[in-house]
N, C-alpha and C positions, 0 to 999 in steps of 0.2 A: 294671191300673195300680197303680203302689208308689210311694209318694217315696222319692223316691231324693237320697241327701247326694253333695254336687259339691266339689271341690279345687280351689280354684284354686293351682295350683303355680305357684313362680320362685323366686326373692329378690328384694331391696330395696335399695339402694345408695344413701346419704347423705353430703355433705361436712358436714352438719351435721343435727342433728332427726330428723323421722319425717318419709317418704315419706309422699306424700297419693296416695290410689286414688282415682277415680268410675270405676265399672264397672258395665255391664248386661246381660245373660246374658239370650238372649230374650224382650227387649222388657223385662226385669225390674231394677230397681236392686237390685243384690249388694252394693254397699259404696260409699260414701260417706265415705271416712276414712282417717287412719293404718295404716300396716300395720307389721309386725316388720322394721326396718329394720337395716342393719350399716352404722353411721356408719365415715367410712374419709378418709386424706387425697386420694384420688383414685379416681375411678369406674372398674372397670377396665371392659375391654373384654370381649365374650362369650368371646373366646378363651383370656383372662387370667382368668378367673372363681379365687378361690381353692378354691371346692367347685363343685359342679353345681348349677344353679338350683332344688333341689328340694324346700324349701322349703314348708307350706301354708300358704299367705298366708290364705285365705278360703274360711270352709265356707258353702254355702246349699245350699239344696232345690229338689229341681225334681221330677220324676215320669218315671216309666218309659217313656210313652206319647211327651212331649217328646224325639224324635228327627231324625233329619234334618240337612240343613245350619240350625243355629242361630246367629242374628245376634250378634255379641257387640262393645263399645266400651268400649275401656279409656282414660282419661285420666289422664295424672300430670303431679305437682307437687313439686318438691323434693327430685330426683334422679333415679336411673333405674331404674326395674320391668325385670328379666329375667323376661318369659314362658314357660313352659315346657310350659305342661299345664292339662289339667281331667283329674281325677283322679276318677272314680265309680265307688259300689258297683254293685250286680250287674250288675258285669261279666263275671263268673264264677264260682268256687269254688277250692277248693284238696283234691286227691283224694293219698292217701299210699299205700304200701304196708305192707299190715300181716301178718306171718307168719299161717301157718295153723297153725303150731306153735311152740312157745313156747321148743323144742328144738334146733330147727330153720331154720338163717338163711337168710334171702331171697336168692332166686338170682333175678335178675331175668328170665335167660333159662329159667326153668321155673315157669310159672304157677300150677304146682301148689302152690307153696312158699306163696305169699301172696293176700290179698285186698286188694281197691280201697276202702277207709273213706274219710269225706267227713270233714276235719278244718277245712274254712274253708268258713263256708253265705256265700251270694252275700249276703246282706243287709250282713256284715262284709268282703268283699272288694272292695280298692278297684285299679282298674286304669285304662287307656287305653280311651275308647269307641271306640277305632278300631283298623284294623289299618294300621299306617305301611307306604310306600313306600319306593320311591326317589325317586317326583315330590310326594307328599304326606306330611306328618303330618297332617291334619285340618284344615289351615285353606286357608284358599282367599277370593279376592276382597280379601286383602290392601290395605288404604288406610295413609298417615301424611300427617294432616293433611288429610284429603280428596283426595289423591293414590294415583295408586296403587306400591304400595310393593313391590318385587320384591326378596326377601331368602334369603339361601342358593343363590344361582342355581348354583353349580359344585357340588353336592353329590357327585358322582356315583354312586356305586350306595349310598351309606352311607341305611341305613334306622335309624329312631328318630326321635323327639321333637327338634325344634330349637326353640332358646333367641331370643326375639326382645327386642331393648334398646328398650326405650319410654323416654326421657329426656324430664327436666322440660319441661312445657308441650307435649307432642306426644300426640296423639290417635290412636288405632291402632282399626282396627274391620275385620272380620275377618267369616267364618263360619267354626264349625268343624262339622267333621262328627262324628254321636253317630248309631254303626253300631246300625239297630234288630235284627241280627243279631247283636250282642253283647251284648243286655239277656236276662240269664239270672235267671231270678227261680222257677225250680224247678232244683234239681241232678238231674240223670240219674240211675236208678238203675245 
């Protein structure tokens, strides 16, 4: 077990102020407060976003062990949270090629040219704990407002991270899934 630091990714959308978070990250209270808000005359809609929600709203800690489908509850205030993501380290690494000769440039289709060096150790590598579908990004049991909330339903084969609109006074609560087959916390040699 490592602690391991969590992202919560979006943006923040205000016709006036700082969006207000309460969020809890299993069973755990992550924030309680303002977050980095882009005040604006009109909220736009996910489709309308002027960037992509990517955004690190909120870092906290959690541990490597903590896997699974984990409970999570987001409430806002004072405009609307695009949800995007929980962003965590070892998730991976990052592996480069590096000539065997200094003379000599890398031919990717001849092994011999180069070797495999580790240039991003997993402790600094932040990625997705999951690997997305086409029926899932990681969250699952979907509620708004104690309802159940079915969002993205025409997806169809498009795989990635979907952006979910939490607006003022609406309560979203969720599991997402944290692949314990994705917690790399040695690099291969």
């Amino acid at each position: 077990m490592v602690q391991r630091i969590v992202k919560l990714i979006g943006s923040a959308y205000a016709i006036s102020g700082d969006l207000h978070v309460q969020a809890t990250y299993n069973g755990a209270e992550i924030l309680n407060g303002p977050v980095t808000t882009t005040v604006t005359d009109v909220i736009p809609d996910v489709g309308q976003l002027p960037a992509p929600a990517l955004n690190e709203l909120v870092l906290f800690e959690t541990t490597t062990d903590a896997t699974g489908q984990i409970p999570v509850i987001i409430t806002v205030t004072g405009g609307t949270l695009f949800f995007t993501n929980f962003w965590m380290n070892y998730t991976g690494f990052i592996k480069e090629r590096q000539a065997t000769d200094p003379d000599t440039p890398i031919d990717a289709n001849d092994p011999s040219t180069y070797i495999w060096v580790v240039t991003g150790q997993s402790d600094s590598y932040y990625s997705d704990p999951n690997n997305n579908t086409a029926e899932s990004d990681g969250v699952s049991n979907l509620t708004k407002n104690g309802e159940p909330w079915e969002w993205r339903v025409n997806v169809g084969d498009r795989v990635g991270d979907w952006t979910y609109p939490i607006a003022s006074g609406e309560t979203v609560t969720f599991d997402f899934f944290v692949d314990p087959a994705k917690v790399a916390l040695v690099v291969p040699d």
